[in-house]
C-alpha positions as CSV (number, residue, x, y, z in Angstrom):
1,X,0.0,0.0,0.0
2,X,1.1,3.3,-0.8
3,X,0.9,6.9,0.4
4,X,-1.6,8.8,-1.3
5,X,0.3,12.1,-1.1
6,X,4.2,11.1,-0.6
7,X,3.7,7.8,-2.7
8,X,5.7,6.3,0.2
9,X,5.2,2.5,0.8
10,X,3.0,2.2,4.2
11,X,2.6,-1.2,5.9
12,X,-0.8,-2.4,6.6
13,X,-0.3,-1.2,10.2
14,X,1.1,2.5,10.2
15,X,-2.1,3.3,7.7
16,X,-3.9,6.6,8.2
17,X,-7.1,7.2,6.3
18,X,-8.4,11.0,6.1
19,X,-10.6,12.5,3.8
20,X,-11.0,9.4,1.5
21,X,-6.9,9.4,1.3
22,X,-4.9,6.3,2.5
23,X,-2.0,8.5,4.2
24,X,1.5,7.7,5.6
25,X,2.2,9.1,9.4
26,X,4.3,12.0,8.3
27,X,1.5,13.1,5.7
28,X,-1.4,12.4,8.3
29,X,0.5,15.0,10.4
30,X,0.9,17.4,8.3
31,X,-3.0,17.5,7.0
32,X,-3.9,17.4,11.0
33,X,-1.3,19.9,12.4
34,X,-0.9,22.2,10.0
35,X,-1.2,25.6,11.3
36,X,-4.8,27.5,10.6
37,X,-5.1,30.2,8.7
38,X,-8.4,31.8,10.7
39,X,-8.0,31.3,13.7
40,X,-9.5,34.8,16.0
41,X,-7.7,33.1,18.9
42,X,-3.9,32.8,17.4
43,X,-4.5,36.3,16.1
44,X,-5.1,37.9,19.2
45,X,-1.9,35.8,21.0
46,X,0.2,36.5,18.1
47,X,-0.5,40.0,18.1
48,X,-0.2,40.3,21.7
49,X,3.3,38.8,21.7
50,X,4.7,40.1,18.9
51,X,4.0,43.8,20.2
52,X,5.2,45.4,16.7
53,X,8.2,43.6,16.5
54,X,7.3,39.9,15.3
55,X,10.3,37.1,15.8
56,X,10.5,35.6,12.2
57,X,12.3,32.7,10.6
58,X,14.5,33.7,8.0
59,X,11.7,32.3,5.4
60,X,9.1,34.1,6.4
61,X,11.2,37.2,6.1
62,X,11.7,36.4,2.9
63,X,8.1,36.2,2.1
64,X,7.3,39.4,3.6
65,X,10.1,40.9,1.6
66,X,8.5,39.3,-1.8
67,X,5.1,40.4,-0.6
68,X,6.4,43.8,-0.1
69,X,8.5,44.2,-3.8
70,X,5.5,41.9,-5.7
71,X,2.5,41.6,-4.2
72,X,-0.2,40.7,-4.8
73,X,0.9,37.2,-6.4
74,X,0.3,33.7,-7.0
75,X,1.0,30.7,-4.7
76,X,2.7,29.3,-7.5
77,X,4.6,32.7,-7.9
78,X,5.9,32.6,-4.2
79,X,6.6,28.9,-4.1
80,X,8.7,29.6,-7.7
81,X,10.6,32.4,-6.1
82,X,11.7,31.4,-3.0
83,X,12.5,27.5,-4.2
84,X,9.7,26.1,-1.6
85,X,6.5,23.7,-1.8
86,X,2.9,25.0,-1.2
87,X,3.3,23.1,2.3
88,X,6.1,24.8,3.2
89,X,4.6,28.1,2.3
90,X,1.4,27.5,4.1
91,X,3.0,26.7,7.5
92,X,4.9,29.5,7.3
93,X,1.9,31.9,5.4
94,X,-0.2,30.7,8.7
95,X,1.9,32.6,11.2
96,X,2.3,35.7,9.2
97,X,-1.0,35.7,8.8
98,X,-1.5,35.6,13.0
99,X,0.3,38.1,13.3
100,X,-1.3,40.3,10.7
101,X,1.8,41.1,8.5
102,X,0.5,39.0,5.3
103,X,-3.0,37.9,4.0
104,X,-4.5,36.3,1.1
105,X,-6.8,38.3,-1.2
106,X,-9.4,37.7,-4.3
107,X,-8.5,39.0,-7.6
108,X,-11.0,38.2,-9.9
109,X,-11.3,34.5,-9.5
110,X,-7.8,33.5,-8.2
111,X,-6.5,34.1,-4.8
112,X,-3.2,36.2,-4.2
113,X,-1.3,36.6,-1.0
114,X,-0.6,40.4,-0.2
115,X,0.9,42.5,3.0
116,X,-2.1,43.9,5.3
């Protein structure tokens, strides 16, 4: 049996079914950990530790920075730019987004990822 995401061989065992999707451990994690995007609470703790000057990895720095010089753009703009997966990008998008320094946006049908 395989992974439906990774493609990684699972034994029979260590399978974890979600959404329809026969998943590997690692992958289950990362579909039921992964940060939130809206999420009132983590805003207001975010904002209230970060005080106006947010701790950031050196990646989400760098997204900031693109967001600032190019935004709005595309996931797939982002992702090409810094050299990163849409996973890696999200977990990273979700704190930023806490702490009310980047946000996602509509333009016309497709969605964008801006500074506030």
């Amino acid at each position: 049996m395989n992974c439906a995401k990774c493609g990684a061989e699972i034994l029979e065992d260590e399978v974890y079914e979600h959404a329809g999707e026969t998943l590997c451990e690692d992958c289950y994690l990362d579909v039921k950990a992964s940060p939130k995007v809206c999420d009132p609470w983590a805003v207001y703790t975010a904002k209230k530790e970060a005080k106006g000057r947010p701790a950031l990895t050196p990646l989400q720095e760098r997204i900031v920075a693109l967001l600032k010089q190019k935004g709005p753009i595309s996931l797939e703009e982002i992702c090409q730019e810094l050299g990163i997966d849409e996973v890696e990008f999200k977990s990273n998008f979700a704190p930023l987004r806490h702490m009310e320094l980047a946000r996602a946006v509509k333009v016309g049908k497709e969605v964008k990822y801006t500074t506030f």
